[in-house]
N, CA, C and O atoms as a GROMACS GRO file, in nm:
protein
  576
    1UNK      N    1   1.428  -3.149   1.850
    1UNK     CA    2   1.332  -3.054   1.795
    1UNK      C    3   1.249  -3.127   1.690
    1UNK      O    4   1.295  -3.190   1.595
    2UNK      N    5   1.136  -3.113   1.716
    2UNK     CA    6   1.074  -3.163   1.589
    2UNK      C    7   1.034  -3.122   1.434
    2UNK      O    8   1.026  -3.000   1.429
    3UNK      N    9   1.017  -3.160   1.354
    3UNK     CA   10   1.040  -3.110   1.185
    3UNK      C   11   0.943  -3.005   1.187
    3UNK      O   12   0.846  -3.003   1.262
    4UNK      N   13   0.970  -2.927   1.113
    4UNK     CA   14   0.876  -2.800   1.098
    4UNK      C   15   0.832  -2.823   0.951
    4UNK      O   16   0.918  -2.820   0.863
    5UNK      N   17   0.660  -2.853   0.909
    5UNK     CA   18   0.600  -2.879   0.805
    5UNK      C   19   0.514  -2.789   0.691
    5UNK      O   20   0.404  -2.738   0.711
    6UNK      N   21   0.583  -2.782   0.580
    6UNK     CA   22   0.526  -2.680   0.510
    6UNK      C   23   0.606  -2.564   0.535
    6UNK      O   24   0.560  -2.452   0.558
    7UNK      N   25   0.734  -2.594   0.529
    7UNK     CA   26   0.810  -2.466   0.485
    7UNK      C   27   0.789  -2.397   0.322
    7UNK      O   28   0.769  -2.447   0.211
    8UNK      N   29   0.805  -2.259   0.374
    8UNK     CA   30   0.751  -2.217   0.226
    8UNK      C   31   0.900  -2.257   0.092
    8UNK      O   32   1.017  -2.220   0.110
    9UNK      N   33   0.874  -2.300   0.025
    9UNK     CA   34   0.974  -2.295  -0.129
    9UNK      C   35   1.053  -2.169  -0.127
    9UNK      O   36   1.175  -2.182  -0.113
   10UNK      N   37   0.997  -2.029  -0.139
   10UNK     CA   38   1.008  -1.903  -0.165
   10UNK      C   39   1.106  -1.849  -0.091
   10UNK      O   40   1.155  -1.951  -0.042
   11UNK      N   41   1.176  -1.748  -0.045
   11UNK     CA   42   1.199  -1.702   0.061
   11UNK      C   43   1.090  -1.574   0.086
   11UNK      O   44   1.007  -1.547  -0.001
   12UNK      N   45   1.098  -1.508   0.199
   12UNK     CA   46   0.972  -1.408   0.210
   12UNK      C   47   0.993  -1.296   0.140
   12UNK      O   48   1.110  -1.256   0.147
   13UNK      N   49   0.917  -1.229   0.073
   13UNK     CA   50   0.890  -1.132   0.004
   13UNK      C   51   0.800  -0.995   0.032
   13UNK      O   52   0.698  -1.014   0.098
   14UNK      N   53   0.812  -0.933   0.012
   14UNK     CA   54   0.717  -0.799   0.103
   14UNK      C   55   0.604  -0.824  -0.022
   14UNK      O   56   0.499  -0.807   0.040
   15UNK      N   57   0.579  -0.845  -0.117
   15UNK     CA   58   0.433  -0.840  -0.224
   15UNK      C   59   0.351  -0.972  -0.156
   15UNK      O   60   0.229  -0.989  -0.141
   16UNK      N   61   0.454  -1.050  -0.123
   16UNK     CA   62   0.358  -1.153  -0.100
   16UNK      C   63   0.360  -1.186   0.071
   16UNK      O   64   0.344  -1.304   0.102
   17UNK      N   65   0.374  -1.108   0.156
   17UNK     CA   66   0.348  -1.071   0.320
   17UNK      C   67   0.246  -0.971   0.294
   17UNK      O   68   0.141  -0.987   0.357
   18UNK      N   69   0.252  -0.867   0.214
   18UNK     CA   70   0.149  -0.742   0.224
   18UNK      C   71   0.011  -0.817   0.149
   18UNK      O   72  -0.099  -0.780   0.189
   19UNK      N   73   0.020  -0.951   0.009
   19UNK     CA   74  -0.115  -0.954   0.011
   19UNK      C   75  -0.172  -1.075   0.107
   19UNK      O   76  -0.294  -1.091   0.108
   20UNK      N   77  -0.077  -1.174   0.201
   20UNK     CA   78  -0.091  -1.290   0.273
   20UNK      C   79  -0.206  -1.149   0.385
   20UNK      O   80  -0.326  -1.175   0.379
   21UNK      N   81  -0.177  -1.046   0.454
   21UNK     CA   82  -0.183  -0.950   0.575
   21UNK      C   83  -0.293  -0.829   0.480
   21UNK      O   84  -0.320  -0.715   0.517
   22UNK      N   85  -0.341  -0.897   0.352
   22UNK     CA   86  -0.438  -0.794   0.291
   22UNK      C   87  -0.566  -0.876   0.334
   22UNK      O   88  -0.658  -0.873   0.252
   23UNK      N   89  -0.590  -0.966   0.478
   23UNK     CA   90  -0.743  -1.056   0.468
   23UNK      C   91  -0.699  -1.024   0.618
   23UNK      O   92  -0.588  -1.037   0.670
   24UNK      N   93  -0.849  -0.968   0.688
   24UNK     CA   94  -0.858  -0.923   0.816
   24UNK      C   95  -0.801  -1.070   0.900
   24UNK      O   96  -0.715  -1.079   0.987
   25UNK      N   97  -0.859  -1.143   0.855
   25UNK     CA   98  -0.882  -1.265   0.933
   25UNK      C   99  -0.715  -1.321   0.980
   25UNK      O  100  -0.676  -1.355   1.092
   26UNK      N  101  -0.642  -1.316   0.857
   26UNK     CA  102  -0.508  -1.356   0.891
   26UNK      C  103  -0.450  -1.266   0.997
   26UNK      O  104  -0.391  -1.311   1.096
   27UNK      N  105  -0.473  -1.105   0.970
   27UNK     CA  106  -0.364  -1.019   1.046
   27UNK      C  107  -0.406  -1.068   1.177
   27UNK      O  108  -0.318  -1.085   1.262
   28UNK      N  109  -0.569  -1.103   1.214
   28UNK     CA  110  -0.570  -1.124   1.350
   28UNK      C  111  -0.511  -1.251   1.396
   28UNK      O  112  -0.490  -1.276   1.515
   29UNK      N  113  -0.487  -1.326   1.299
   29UNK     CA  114  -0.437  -1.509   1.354
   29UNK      C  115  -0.274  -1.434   1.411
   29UNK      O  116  -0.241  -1.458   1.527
   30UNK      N  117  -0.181  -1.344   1.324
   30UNK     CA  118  -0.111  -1.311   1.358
   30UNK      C  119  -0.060  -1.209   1.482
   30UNK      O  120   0.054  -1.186   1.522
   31UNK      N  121  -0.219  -1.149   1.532
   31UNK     CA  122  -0.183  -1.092   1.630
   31UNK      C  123  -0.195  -1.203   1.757
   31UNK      O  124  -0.122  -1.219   1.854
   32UNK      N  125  -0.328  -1.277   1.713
   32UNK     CA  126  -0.355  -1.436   1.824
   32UNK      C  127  -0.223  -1.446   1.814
   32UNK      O  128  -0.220  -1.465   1.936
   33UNK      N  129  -0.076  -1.453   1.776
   33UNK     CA  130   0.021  -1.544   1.784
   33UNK      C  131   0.128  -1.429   1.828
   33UNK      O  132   0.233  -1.480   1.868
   34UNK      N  133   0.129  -1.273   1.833
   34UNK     CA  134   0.259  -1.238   1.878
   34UNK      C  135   0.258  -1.265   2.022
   34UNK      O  136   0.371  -1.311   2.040
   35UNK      N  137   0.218  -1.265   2.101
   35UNK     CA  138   0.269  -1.282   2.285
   35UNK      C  139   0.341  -1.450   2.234
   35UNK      O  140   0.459  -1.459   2.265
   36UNK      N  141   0.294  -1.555   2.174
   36UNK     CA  142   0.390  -1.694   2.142
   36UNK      C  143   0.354  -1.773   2.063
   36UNK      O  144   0.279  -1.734   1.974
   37UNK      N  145   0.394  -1.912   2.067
   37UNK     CA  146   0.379  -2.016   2.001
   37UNK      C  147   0.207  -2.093   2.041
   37UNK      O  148   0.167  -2.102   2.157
   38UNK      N  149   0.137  -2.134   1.938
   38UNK     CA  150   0.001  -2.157   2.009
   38UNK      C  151  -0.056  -2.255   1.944
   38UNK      O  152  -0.025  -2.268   1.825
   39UNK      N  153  -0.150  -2.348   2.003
   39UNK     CA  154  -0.190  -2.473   1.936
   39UNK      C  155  -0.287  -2.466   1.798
   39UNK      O  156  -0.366  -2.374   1.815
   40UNK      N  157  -0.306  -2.524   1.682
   40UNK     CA  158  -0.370  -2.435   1.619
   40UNK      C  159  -0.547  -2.472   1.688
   40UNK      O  160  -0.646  -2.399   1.689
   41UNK      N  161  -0.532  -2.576   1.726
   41UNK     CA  162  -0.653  -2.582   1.809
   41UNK      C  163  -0.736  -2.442   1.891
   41UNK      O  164  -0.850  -2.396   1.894
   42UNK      N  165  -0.607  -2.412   1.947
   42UNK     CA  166  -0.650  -2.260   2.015
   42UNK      C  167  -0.712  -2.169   1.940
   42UNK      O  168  -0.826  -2.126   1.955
   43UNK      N  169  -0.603  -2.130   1.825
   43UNK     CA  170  -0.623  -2.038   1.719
   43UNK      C  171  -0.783  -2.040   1.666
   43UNK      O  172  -0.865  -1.948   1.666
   44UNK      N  173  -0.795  -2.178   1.624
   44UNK     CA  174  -0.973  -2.173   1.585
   44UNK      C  175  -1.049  -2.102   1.704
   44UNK      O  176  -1.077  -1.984   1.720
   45UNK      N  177  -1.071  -2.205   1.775
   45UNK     CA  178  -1.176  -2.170   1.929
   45UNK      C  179  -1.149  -2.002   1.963
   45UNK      O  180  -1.238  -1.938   2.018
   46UNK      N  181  -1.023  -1.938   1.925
   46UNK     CA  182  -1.027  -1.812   1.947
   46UNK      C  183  -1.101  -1.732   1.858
   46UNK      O  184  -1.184  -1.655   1.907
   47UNK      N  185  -1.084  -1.737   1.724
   47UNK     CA  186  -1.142  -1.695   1.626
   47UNK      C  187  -1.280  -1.715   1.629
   47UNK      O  188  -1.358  -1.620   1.638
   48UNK      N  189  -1.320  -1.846   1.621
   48UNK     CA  190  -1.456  -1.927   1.662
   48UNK      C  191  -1.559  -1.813   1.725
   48UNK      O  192  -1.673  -1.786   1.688
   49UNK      N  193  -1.472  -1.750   1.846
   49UNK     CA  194  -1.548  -1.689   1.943
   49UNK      C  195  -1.567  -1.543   1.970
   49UNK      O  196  -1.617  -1.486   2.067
   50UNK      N  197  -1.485  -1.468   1.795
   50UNK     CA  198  -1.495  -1.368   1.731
   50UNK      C  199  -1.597  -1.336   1.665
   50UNK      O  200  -1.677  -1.246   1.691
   51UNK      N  201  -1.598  -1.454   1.522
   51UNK     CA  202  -1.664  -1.415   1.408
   51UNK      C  203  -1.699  -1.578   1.353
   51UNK      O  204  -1.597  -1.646   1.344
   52UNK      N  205  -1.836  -1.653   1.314
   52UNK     CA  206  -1.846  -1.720   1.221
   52UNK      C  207  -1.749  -1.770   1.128
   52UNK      O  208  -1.753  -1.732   1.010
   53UNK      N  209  -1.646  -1.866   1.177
   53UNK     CA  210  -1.527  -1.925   1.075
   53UNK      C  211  -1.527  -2.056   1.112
   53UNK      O  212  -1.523  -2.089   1.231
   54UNK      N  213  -1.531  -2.158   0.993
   54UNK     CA  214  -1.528  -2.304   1.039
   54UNK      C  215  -1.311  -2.359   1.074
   54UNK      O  216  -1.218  -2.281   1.060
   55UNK      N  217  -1.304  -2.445   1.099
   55UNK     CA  218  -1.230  -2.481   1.139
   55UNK      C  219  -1.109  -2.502   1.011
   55UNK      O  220  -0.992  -2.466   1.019
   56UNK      N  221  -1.172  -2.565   0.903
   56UNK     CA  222  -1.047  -2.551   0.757
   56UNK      C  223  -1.100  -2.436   0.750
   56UNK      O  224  -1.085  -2.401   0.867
   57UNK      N  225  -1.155  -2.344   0.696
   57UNK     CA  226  -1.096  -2.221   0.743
   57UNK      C  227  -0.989  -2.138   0.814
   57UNK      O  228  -0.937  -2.033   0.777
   58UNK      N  229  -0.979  -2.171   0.865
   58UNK     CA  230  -0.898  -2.144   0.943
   58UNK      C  231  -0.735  -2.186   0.932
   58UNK      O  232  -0.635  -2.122   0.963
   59UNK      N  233  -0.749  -2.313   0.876
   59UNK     CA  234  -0.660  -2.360   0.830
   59UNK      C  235  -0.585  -2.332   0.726
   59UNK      O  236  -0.462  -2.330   0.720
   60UNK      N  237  -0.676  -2.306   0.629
   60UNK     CA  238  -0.652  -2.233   0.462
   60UNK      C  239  -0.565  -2.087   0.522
   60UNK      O  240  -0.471  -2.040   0.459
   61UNK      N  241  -0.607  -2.036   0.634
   61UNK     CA  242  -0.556  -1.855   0.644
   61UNK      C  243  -0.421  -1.925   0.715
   61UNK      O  244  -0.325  -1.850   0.697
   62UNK      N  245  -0.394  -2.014   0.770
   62UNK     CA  246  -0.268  -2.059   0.865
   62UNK      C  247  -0.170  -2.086   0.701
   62UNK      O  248  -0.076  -2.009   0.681
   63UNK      N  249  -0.194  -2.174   0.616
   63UNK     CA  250  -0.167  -2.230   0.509
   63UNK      C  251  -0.096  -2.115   0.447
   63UNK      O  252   0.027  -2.117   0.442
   64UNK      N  253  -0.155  -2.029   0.407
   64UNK     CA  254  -0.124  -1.867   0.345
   64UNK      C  255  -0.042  -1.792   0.440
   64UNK      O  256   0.057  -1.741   0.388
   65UNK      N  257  -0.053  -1.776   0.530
   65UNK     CA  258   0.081  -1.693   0.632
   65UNK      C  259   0.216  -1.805   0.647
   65UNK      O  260   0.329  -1.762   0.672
   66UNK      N  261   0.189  -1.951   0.627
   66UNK     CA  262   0.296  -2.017   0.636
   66UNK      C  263   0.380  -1.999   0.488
   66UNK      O  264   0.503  -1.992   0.485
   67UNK      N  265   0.273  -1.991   0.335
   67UNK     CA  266   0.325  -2.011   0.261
   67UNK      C  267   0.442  -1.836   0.275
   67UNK      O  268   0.562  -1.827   0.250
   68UNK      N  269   0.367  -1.750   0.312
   68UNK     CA  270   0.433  -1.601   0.283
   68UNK      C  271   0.539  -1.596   0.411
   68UNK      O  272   0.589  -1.488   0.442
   69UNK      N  273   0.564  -1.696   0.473
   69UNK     CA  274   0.650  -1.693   0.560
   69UNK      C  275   0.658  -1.615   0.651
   69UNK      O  276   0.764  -1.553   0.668
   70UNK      N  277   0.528  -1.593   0.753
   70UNK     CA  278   0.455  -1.510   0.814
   70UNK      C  279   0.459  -1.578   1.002
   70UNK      O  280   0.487  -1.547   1.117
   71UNK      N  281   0.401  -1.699   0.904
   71UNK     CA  282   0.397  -1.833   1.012
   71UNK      C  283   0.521  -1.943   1.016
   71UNK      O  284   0.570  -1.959   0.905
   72UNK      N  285   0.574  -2.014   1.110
   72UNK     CA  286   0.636  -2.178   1.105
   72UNK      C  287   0.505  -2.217   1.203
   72UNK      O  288   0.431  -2.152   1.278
   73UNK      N  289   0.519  -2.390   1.154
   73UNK     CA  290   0.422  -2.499   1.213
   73UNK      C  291   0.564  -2.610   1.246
   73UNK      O  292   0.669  -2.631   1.186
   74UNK      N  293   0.507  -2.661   1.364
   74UNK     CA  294   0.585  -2.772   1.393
   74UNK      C  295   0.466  -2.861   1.467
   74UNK      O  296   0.360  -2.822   1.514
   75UNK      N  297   0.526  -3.007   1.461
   75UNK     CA  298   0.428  -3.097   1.502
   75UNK      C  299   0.488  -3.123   1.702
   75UNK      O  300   0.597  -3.101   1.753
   76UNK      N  301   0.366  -3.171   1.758
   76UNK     CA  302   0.421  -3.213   1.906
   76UNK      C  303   0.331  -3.329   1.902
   76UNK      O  304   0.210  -3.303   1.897
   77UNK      N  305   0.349  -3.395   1.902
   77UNK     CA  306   0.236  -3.545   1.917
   77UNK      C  307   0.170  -3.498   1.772
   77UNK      O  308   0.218  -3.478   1.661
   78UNK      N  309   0.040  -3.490   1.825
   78UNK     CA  310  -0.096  -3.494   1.697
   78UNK      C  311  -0.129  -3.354   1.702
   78UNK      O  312  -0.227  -3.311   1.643
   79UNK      N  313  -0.023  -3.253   1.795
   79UNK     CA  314  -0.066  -3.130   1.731
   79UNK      C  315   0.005  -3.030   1.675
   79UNK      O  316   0.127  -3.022   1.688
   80UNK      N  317  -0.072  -2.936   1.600
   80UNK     CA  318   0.007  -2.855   1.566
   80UNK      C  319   0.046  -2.751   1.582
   80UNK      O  320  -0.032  -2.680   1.519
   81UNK      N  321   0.159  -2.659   1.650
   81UNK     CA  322   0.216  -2.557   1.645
   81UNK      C  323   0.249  -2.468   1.581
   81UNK      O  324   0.333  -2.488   1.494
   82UNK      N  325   0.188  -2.321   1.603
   82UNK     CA  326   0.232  -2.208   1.514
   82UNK      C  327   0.328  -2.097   1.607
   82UNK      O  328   0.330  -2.080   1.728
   83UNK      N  329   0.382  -2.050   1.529
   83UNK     CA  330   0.449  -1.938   1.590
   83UNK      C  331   0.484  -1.839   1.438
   83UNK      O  332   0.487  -1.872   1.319
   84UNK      N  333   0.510  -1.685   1.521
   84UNK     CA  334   0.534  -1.569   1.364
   84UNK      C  335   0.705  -1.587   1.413
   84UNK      O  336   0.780  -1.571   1.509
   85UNK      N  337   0.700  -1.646   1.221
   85UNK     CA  338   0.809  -1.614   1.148
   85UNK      C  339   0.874  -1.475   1.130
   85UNK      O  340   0.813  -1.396   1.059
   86UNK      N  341   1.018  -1.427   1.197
   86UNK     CA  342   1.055  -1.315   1.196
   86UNK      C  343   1.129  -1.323   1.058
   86UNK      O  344   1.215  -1.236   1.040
   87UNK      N  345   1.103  -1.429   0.940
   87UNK     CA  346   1.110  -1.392   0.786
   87UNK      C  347   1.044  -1.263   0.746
   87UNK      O  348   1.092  -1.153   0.716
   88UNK      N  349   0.876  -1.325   0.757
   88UNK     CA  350   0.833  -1.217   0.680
   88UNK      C  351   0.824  -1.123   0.717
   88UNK      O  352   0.808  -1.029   0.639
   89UNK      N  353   0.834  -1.100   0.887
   89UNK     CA  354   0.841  -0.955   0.916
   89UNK      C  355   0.970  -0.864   0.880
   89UNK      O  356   0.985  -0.743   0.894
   90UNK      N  357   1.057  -0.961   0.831
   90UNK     CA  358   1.190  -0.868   0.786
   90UNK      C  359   1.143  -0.811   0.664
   90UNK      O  360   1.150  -0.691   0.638
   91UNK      N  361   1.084  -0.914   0.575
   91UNK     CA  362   1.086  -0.812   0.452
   91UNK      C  363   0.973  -0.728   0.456
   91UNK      O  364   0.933  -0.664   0.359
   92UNK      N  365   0.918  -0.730   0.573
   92UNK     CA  366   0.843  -0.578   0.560
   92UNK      C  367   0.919  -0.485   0.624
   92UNK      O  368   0.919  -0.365   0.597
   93UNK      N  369   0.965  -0.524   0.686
   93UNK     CA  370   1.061  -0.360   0.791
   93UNK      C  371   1.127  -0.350   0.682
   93UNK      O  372   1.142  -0.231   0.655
   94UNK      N  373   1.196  -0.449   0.575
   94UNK     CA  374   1.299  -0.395   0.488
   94UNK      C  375   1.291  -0.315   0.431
   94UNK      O  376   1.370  -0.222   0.417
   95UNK      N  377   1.101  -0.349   0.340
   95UNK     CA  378   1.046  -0.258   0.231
   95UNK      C  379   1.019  -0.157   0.284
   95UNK      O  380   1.036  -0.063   0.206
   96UNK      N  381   0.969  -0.115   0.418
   96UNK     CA  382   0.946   0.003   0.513
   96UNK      C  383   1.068   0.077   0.491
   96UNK      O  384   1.073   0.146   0.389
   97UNK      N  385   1.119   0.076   0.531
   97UNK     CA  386   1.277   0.131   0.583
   97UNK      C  387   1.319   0.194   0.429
   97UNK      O  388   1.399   0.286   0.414
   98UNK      N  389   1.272   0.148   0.357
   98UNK     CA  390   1.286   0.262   0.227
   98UNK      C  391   1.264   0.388   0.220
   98UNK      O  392   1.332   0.479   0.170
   99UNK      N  393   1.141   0.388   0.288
   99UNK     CA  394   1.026   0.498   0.289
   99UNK      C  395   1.075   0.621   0.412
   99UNK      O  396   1.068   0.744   0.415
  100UNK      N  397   1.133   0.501   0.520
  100UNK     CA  398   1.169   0.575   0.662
  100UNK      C  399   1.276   0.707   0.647
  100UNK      O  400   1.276   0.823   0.687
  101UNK      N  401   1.384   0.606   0.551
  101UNK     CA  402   1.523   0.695   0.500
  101UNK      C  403   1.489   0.817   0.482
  101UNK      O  404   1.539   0.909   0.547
  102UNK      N  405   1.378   0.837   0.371
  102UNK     CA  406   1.339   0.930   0.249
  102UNK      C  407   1.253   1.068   0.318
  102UNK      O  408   1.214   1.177   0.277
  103UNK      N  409   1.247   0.958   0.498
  103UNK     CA  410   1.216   1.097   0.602
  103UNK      C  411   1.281   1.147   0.651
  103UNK      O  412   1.244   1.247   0.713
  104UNK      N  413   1.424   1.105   0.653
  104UNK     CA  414   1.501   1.092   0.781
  104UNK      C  415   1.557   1.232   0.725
  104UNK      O  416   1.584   1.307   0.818
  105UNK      N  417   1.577   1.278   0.618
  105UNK     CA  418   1.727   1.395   0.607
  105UNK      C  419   1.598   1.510   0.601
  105UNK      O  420   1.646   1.620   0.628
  106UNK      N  421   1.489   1.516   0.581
  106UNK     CA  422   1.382   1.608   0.599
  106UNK      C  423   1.367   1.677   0.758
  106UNK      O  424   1.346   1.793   0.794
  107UNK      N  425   1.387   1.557   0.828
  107UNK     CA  426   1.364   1.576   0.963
  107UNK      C  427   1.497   1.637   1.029
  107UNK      O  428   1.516   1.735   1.102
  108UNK      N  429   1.554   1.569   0.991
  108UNK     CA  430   1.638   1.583   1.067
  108UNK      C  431   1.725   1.759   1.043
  108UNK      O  432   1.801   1.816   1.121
  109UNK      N  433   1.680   1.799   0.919
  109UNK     CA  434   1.691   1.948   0.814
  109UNK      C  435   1.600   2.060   0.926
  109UNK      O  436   1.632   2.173   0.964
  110UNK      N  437   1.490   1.986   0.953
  110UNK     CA  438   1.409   2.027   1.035
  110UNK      C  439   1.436   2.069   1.224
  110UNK      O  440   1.414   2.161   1.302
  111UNK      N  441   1.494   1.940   1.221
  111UNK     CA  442   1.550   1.934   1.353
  111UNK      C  443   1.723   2.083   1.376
  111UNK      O  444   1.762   2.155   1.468
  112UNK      N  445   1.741   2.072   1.315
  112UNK     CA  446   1.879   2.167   1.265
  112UNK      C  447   1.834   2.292   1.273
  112UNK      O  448   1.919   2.368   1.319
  113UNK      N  449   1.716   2.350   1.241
  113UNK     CA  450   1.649   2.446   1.184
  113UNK      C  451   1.563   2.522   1.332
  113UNK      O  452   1.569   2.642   1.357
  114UNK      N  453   1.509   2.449   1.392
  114UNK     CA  454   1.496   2.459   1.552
  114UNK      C  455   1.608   2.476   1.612
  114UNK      O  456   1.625   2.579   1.677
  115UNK      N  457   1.710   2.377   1.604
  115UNK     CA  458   1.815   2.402   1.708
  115UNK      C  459   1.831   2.556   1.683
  115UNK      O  460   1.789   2.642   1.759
  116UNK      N  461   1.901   2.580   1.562
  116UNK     CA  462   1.934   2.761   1.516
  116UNK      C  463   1.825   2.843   1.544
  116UNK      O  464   1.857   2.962   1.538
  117UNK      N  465   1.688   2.820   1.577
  117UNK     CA  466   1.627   2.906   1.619
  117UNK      C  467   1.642   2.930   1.748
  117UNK      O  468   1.686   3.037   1.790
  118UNK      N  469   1.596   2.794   1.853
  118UNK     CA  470   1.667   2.833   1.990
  118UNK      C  471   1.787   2.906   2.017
  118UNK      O  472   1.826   2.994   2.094
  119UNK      N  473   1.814   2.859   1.956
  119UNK     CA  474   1.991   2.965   1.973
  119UNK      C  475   1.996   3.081   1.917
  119UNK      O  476   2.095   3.137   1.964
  120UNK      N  477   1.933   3.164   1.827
  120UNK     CA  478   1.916   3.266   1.765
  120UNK      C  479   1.836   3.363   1.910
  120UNK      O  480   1.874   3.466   1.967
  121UNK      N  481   1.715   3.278   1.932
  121UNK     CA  482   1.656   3.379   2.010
  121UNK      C  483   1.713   3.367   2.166
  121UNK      O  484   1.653   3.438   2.248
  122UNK      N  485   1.840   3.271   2.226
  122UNK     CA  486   1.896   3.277   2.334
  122UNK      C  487   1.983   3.393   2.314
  122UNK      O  488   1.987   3.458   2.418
  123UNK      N  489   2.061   3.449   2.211
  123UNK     CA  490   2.122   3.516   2.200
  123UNK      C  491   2.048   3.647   2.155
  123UNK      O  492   2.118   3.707   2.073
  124UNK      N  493   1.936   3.708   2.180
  124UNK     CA  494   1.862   3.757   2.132
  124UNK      C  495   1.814   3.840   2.287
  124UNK      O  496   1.811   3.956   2.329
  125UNK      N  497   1.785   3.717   2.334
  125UNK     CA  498   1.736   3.775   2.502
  125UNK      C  499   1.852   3.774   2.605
  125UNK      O  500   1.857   3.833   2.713
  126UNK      N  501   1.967   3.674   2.530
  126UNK     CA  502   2.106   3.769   2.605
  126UNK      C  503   2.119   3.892   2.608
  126UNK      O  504   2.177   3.948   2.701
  127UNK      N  505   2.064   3.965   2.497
  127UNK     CA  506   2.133   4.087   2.471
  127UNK      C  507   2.071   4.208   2.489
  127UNK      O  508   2.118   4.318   2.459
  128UNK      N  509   1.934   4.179   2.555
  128UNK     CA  510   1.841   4.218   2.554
  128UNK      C  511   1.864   4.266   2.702
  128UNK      O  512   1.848   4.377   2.752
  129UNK      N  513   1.898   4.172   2.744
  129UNK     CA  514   1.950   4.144   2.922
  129UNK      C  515   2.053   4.240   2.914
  129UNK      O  516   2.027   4.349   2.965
  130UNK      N  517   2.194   4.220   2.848
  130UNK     CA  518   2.298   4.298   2.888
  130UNK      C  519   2.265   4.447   2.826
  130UNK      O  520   2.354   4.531   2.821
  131UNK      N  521   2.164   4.468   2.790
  131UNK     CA  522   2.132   4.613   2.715
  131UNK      C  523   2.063   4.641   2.831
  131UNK      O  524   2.135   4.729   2.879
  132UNK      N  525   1.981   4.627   2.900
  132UNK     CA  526   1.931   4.675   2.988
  132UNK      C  527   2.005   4.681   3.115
  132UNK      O  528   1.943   4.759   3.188
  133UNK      N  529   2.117   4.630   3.181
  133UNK     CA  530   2.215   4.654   3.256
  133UNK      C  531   2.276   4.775   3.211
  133UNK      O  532   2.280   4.867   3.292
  134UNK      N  533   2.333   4.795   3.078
  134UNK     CA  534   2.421   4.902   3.068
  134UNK      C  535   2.355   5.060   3.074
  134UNK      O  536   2.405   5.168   3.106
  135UNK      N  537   2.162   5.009   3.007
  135UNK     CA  538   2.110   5.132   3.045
  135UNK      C  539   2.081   5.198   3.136
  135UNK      O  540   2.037   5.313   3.130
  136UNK      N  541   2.101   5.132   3.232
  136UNK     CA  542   2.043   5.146   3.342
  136UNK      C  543   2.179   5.201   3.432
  136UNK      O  544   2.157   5.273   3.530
  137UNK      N  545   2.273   5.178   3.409
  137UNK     CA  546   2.422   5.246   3.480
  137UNK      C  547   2.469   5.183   3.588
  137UNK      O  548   2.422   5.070   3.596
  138UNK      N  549   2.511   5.198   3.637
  138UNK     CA  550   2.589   5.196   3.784
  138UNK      C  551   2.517   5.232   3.898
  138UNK      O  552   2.451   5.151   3.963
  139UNK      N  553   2.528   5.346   3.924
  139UNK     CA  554   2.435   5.441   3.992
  139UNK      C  555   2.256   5.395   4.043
  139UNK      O  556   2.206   5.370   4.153
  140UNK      N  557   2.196   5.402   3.888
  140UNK     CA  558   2.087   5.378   3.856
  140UNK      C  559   2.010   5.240   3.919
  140UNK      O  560   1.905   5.238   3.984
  141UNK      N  561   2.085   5.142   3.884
  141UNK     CA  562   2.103   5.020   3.928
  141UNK      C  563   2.048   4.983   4.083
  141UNK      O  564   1.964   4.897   4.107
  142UNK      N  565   2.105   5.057   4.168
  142UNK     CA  566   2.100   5.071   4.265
  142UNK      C  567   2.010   5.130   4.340
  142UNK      O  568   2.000   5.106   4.461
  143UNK      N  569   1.927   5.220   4.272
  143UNK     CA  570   1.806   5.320   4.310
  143UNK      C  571   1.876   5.463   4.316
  143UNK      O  572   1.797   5.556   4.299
  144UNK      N  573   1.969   5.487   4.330
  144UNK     CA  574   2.031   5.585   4.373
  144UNK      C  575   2.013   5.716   4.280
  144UNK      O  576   2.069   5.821   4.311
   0.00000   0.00000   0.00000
């Protein structure tokens, strides 16, 4: 395997993934990269053929998702390889998943609250049913 260059110092952090993913330009390098690993050669010429961006450009936004641990780079000959780091996406699901919890017993209060209604009004039109059998008699029932 070859060395992977410019590992970040840090470990990943959700302040510093949310402001690396606060510049349009990066979130899209990162979407250029979820289906895989891609040359950064590619990455420009893709962008290139978006929006007006020179080539260090481009580099500087690779630089910043590697430092926030967004991105790894590895070398293959003379080029370079990116792929998304499932670092920094942890510490965003992490910091997410705060927020998710703080829905979960609401919903789910909610969900509880339906069930007892379905069931309130099954037993409701049960009875509704067996009331109208008994009014109706034996006899009656029958046409008779």
């Amino acid at each position: 395997m070859s060395p992977v260059f410019g590992a970040p110092d840090e470990p990943a952090t959700a302040p510093r993934v949310f402001e690396a993913l606060g510049d349009p330009v990066r979130r899209r390098l990162l979407e250029l990269l979820a289906p895989g690993e891609q040359a950064a050669g590619a990455l420009v010429t893709a962008l290139q053929a978006e929006t007006r961006i020179s080539q260090p450009a481009v580099s500087q936004h690779l630089r910043v998702l590697r430092e926030a641990c967004l991105v790894r780079v590895h070398a293959e000959g003379t080029r370079r390889l990116y792929r998304v780091d499932d670092a920094g996406l942890d510490a965003v699901a992490s910091w997410l998943a705060r927020f998710s919890d703080a829905f979960a017993q609401p919903l789910d209060a909610l969900e509880t609250e339906l069930a007892r209604g379905r069931r309130d009004r099954r037993r409701v039109d049960a009875a509704r049913v067996s009331g109208r059998a008994r009014a109706a008699g034996p006899g009656r029932a029958s046409g008779a």
